[in-house]
C-alpha positions in Angstrom: 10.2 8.6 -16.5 7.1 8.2 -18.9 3.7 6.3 -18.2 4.8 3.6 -20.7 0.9 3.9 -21.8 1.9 7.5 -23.0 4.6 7.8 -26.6 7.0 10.8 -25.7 7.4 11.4 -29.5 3.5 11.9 -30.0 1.5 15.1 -29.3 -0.9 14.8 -26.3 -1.9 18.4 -25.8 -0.5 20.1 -22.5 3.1 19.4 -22.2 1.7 18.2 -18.4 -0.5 15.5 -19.8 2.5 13.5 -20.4 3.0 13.0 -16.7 -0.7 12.2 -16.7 -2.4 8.7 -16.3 -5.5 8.2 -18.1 -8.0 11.3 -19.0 -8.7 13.1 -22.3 -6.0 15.7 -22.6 -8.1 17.3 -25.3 -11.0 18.6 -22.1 -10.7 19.9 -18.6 -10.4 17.5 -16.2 -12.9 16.7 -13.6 -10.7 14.7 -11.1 -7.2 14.8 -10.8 -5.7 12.0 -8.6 -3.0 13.0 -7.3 -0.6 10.4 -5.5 1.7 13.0 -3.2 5.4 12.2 -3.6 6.8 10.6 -0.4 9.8 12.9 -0.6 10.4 16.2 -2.1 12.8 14.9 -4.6 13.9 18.5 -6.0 15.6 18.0 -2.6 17.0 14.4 -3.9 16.4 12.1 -6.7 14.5 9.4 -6.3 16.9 6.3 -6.6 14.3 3.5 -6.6 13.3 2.0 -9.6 10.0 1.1 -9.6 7.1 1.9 -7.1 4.0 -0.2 -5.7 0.8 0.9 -8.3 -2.1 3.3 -6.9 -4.6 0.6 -6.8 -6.6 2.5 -4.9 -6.5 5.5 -7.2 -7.0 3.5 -9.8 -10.3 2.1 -8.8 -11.8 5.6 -8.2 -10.8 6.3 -11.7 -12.2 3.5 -13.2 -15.7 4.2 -11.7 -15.5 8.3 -12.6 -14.6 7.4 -15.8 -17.4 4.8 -16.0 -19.8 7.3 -15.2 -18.6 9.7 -18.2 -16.3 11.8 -15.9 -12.5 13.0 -17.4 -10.6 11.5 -15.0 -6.4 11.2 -14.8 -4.0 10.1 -12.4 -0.6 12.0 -11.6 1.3 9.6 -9.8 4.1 11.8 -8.5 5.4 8.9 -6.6 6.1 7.1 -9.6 7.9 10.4 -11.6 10.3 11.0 -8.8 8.6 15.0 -8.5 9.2 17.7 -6.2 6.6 19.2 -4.5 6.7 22.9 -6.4 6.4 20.3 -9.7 3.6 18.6 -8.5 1.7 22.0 -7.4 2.8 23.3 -10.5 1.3 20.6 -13.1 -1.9 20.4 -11.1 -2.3 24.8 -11.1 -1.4 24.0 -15.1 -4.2 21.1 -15.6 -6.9 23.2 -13.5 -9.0 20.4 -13.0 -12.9 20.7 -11.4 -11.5 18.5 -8.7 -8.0 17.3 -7.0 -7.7 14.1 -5.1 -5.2 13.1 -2.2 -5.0 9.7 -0.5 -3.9 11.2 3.1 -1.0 9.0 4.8 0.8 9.6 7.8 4.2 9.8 6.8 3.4 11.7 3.6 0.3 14.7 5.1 3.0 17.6 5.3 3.8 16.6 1.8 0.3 16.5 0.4 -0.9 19.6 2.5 1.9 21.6 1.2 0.3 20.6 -2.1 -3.2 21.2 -1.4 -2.1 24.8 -0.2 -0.5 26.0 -3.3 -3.4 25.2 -5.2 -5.4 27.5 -6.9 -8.4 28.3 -4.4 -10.9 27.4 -7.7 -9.8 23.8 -7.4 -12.1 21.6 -4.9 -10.1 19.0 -2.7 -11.4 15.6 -2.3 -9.9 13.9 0.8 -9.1 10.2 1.5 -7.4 7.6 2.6 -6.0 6.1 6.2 -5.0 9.8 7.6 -8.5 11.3 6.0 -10.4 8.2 8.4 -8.3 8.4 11.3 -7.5 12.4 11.9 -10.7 14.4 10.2 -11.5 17.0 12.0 -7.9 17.6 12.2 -7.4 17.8 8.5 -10.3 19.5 7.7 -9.5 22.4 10.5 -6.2 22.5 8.5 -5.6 26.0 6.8 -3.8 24.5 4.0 -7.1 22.1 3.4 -9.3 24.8 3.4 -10.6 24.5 -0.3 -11.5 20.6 0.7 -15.1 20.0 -0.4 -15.0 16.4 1.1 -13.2 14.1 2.6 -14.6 10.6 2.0 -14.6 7.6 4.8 -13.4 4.2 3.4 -14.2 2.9 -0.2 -15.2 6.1 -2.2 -15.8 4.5 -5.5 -19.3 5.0 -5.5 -19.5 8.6 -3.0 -16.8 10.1 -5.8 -18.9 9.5 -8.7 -21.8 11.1 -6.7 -20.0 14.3 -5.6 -18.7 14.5 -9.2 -21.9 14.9 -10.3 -22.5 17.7 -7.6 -21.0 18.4 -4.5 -23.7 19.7 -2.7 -25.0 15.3 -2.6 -22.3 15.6 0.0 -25.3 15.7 2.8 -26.8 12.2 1.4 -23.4 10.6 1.4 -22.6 8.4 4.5 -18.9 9.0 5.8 -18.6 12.1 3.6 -17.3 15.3 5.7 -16.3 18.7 4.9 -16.2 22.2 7.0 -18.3 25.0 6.4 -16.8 27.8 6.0 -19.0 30.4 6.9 -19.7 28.8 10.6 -16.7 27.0 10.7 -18.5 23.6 11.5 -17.8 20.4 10.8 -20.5 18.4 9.3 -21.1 14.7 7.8 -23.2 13.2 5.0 -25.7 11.1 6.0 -27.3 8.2 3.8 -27.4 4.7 2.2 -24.9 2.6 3.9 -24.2 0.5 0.3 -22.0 3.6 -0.6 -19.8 2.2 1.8 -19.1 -1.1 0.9 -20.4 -1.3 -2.5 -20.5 -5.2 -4.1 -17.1 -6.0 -4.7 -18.0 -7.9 -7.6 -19.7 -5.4 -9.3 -17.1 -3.4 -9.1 -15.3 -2.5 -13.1 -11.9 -4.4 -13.4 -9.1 -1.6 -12.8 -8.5 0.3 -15.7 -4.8 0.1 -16.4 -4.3 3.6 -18.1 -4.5 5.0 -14.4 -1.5 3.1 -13.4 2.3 4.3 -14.5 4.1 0.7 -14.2 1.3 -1.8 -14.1 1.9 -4.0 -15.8 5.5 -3.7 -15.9 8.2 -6.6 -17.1 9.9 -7.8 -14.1 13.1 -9.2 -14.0 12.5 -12.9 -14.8 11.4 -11.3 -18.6 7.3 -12.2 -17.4 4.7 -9.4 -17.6 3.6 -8.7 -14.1 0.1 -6.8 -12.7 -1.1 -6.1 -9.0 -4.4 -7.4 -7.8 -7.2 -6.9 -5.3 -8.6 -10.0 -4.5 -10.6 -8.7 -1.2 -11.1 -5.8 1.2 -10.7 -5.5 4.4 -8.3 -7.5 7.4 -10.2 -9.3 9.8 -6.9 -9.6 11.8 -5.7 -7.1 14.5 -2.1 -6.2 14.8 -1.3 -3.2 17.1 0.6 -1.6 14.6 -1.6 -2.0 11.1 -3.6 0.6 9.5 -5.4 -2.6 8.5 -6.0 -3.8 11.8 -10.1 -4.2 12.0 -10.4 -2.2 15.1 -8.8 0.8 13.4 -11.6 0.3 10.3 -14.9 -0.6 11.9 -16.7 0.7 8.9 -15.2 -2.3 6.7 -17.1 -4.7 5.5 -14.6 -7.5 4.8 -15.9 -9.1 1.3 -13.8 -11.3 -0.9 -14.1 -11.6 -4.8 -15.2 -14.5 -6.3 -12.8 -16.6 -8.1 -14.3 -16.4 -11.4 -14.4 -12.8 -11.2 -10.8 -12.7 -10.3 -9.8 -15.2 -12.9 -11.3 -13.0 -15.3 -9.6 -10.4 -14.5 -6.8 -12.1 -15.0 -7.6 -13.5 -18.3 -8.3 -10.1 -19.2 -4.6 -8.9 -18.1 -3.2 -11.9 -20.5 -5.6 -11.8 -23.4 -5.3 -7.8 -23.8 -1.2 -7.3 -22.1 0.1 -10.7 -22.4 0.2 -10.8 -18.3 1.6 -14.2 -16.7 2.6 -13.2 -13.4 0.4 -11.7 -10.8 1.0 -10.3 -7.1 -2.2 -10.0 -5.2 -1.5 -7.3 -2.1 -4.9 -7.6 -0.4 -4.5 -9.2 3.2 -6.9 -12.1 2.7 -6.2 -14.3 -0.5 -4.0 -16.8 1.6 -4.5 -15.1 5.1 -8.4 -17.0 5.9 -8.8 -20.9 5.3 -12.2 -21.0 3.1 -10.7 -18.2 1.2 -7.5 -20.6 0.4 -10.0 -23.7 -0.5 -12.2 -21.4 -2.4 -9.5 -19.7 -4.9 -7.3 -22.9 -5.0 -10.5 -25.0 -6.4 -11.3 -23.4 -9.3 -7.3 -22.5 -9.9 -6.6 -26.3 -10.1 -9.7 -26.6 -12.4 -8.4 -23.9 -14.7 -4.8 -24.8 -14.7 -3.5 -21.5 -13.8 -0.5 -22.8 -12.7 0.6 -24.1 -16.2 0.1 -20.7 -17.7 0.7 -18.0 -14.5 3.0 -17.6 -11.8 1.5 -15.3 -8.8 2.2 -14.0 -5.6 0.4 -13.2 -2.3 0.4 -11.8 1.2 -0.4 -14.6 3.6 -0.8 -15.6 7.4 1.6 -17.6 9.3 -0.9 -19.1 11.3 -3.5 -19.9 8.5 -0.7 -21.4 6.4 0.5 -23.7 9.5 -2.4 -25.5 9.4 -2.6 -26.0 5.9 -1.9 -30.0 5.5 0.9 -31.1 3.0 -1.4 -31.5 0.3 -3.0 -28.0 0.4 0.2 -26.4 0.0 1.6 -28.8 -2.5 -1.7 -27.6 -4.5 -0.5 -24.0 -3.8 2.6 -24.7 -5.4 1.1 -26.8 -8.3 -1.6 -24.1 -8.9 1.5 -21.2 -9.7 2.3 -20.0 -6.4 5.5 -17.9 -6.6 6.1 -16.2 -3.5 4.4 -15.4 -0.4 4.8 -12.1 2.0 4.3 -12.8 5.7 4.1 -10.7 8.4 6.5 -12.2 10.5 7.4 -8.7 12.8 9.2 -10.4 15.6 11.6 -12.8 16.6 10.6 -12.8 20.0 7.8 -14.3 21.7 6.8 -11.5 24.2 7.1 -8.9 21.6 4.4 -11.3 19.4 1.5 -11.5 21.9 1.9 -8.2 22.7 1.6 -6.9 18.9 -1.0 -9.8 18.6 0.5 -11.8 16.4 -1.2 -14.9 17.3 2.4 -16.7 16.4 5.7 -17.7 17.7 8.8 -18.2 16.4 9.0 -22.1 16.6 5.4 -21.5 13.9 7.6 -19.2 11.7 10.3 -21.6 11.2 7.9 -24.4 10.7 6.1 -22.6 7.8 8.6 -20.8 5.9 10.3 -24.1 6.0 7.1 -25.8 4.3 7.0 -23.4 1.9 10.3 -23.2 0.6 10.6 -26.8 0.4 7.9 -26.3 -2.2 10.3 -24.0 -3.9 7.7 -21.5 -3.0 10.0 -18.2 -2.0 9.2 -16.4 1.3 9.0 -12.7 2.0 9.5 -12.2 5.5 8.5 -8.3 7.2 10.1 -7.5 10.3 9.9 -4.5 12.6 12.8 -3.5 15.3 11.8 -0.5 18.2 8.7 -1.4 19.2 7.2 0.1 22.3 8.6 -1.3 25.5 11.0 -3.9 23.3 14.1 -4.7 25.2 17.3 -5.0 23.5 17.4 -8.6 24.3 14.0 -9.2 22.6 15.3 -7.0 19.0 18.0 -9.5 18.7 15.9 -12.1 19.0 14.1 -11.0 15.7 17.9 -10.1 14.6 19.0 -13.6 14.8 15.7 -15.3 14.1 16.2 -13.4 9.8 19.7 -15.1 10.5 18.5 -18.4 11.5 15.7 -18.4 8.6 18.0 -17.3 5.8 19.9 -20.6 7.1 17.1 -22.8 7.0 16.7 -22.5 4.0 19.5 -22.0 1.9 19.3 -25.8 0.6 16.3 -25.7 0.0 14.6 -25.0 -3.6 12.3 -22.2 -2.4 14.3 -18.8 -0.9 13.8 -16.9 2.0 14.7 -12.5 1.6 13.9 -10.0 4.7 12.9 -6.9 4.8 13.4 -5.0 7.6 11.6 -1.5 9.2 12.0 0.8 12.4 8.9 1.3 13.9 6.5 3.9 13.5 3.1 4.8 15.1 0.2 5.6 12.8 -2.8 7.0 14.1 -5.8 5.1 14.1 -4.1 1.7 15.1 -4.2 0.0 18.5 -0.6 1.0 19.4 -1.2 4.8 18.5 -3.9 4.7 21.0 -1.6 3.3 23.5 1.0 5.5 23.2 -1.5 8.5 23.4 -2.9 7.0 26.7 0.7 6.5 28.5 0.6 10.3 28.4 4.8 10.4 27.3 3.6 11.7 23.8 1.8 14.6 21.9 0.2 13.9 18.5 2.4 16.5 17.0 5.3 14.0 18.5 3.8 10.9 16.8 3.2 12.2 13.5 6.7 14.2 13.1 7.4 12.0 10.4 10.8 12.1 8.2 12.8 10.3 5.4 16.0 8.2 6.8 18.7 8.0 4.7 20.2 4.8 5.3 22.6 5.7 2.7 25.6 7.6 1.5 23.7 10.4 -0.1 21.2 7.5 -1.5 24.1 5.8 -3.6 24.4 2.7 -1.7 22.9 -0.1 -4.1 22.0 -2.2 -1.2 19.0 0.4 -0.7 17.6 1.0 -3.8 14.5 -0.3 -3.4 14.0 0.6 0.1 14.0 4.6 -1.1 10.5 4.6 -0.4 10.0 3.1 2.8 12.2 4.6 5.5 10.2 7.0 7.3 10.7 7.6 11.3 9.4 9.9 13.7 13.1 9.6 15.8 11.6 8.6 19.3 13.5 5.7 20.8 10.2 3.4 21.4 12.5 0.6 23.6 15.5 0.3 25.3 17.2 0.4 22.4 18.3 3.9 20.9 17.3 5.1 17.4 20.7 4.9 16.1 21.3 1.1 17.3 17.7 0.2 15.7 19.1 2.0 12.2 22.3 0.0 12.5 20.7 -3.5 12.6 18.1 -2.1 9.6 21.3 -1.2 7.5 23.4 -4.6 8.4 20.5 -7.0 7.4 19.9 -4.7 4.4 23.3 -5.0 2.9 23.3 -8.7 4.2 20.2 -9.6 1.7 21.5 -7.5 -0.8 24.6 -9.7 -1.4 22.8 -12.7 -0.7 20.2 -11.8 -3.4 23.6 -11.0 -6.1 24.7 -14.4 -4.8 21.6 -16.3 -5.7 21.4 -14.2 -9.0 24.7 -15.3 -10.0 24.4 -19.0 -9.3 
């Protein structure tokens, strides 16, 4: 699979650069992004079609290359490589620098990486695992050519230790290990580095990203946006959650600078649908009244469709009237965090909902012909088998609901897993039952027959589990229900297709 930016019949150089996002094949690199492969698929293909875009990535690369730097993105991910590829076409490119965004289920993959590297390449560390586990990483063996690992936002820090790495002692939240001593030391300096204006900050730079925009399947030309930063919620289990990020500054864009990004995705891609994956855009209510203003005034909704994540006890208080504007002003679909059918389970991942509130809301919604995306988690710490079926009937009892109605309802369903950082990591550290080593033994589930069941195509990318049974009930039992209301919203998503 080629970055549909990139012409496999024309010359770009290095035979590599084709797998490459962005950059001037033509001159060494100075960063190399490198988005780690979430499985080694030498091992097995990748059966999933199409892959959530490296926002984040993207960003960085915007700003480097603002700032004159030859910057490119491999997005392993995306191309389905293994990991002796991906060290491969990074040891080819020899770039000044290589990137990792560090996640728990996906370190081992992206440390194997970093240690077949050449030693002449400098690693820059970052992402959730960088913030939550750095001294760990850093005292890593196979990180031991990291020149920094960067806290938070690094738009602004990576431009800076681009320019040379020895800044790193002026940059707030920027660490790396000395390797003479063997200490661990941190940047210090201007506190703007780490939540620079969001505003300000360059519209993404699409050449960074390997399916964005892409044509979905109702023949529009789709893009993923930012519209904010940071979650001001706090769910036990969220890398999000605000205790877990205390160095966020939660900022939202301005409308107008978010409609012109969109106009920008139209005018120069011919972009009508958009799917904004920030937590905030329909999760606070001045946020809702501020974007849903200036959308009505624009008529975005007679020329866009868009999508958003939202909160279930935000949106219940929206009156009639708001969310008939939601609708009116191109609202296509909205992701919820729903987790839990059961109340107990709700106030104890704090929620701050209950199941009578999830009915309510999806049911609002839907009878706006709005569609729903419902998440939902089974095995969390301390759940009873009693309380999983509750969330097991409560997917049933919402797909009913709303089956008349013009807007749909689709699940998608996970086994729990800890990440550290969050509120329930910490827990589960303090009950004393677990080692870190335990928590983080991540590893792919195969819900599948040898990944050919169609039912879980594009769930490839998402089973990960650490095989602890959490709750009462056992890992295989959790699996089971997973699979079932898989296969159940497959054929109910064929159904809906075919009428």
């Amino acid at each position: 699979m080629l970055p549909a930016n990139l012409d496999p019949t024309c010359d770009h150089g290095l035979a590599e650069a084709s797998v490459v996002a962005g950059g001037d094949p033509g001159r060494r690199l100075d960063l190399l992004l490198v988005n780690a492969p979430l499985r080694d698929y030498s091992l097995r293909p990748r059966v999933n079609d199409f892959t959530l875009p490296v926002l984040g990535m993207a960003y960085i690369a915007t700003a480097a290359a603002g700032a004159g730097f030859n910057t490119g993105v491999l997005d392993a991910e995306a191309h389905g490589l293994g990991i002796d590829q991906t060290i491969a076409l990074v040891n080819q490119l020899a770039p000044r620098w290589a990137g990792f965004n560090l996640l728990a289920p996906t370190y081992e993959i992206s440390a194997r990486i970093a240690a077949g590297l050449d030693p002449s390449i400098m690693l820059m560390l970052g992402g959730h695992q960088a913030k939550a586990m750095p001294t760990e990483i850093l005292t890593d063996p196979r990180m031991r050519a990291a020149a920094a690992l960067v806290l938070g936002e690094g738009e602004t820090r990576v431009v800076e230790l681009l320019h040379d790495h020895r800044r790193r002692a002026d940059l707030p939240g920027v660490m790396w290990r000395d390797r003479l001593l063997g200490t661990i030391n941190s940047g210090r300096g201007s506190n703007a580095h780490l939540a620079p204006p969001i505003d300000d900050l360059a519209y993404v730079d699409r050449r960074y990203l390997v399916q964005d925009p892409y044509l979905a399947g109702d023949g529009r030309l789709e893009a993923n946006m930012v519209g904010a930063r940071g979650c001001p919620y706090d769910c036990s289990f969220c890398g999000a959650a605000v205790s877990a990020n205390p160095d966020i500054t939660i900022r939202v864009r301005t409308a107008g600078n978010i409609l012109g990004e969109m106009y920008e995705l139209r005018d120069r891609y011919g972009v009508t649908a958009f799917r904004f994956v920030d937590d905030l855009f329909l999760g606070v209510p001045r946020v809702i009244k501020a974007m849903m203003e200036p959308f009505a005034a624009e008529r975005v909704g007679e020329w866009a469709q868009w999508d958003a994540t939202g909160r279930i006890n935000v949106l219940d208080k929206v009156d009639d009237a708001g969310l008939d504007r939601l609708a009116a002003n191109g609202l296509r679909e909205v992701a919820l965090g729903i987790e839990s059918g059961n109340p107990r389970v709700l106030r104890y991942i704090d929620k701050r909902i209950d199941p009578g509130m999830v009915q309510r809301t999806v049911c609002r919604l839907t009878e706006r012909g709005i569609r729903v995306k419902g998440y939902f988690i089974l095995g969390f710490p301390g759940e009873q088998r009693a309380e999983m079926l509750d969330t097991v009937a409560l997917v049933r009892e919402l797909w009913e609901m709303t089956d008349h109605l013009p807007g749909s309802f689709r699940a998608s369903v996970f086994e729990f897993r800890p990440y550290p950082g969050t509120p329930e990591w910490d827990r589960l550290m303090a009950s004393g039952r677990y080692t870190a080593e335990q928590l983080l033994a991540y590893g792919a589930v195969d819900l599948t027959d040898e990944g050919l069941d169609e039912a879980m195509r594009s769930r490839d990318e998402f089973n990960f589990s650490v095989g602890i049974q959490f709750g009462e009930p056992p890992v295989d039992e959790v699996r089971r229900h997973m699979a079932d209301l898989s296969r159940e919203q497959f054929a109910r998503n064929s159904a809906r297709a075919v009428a």
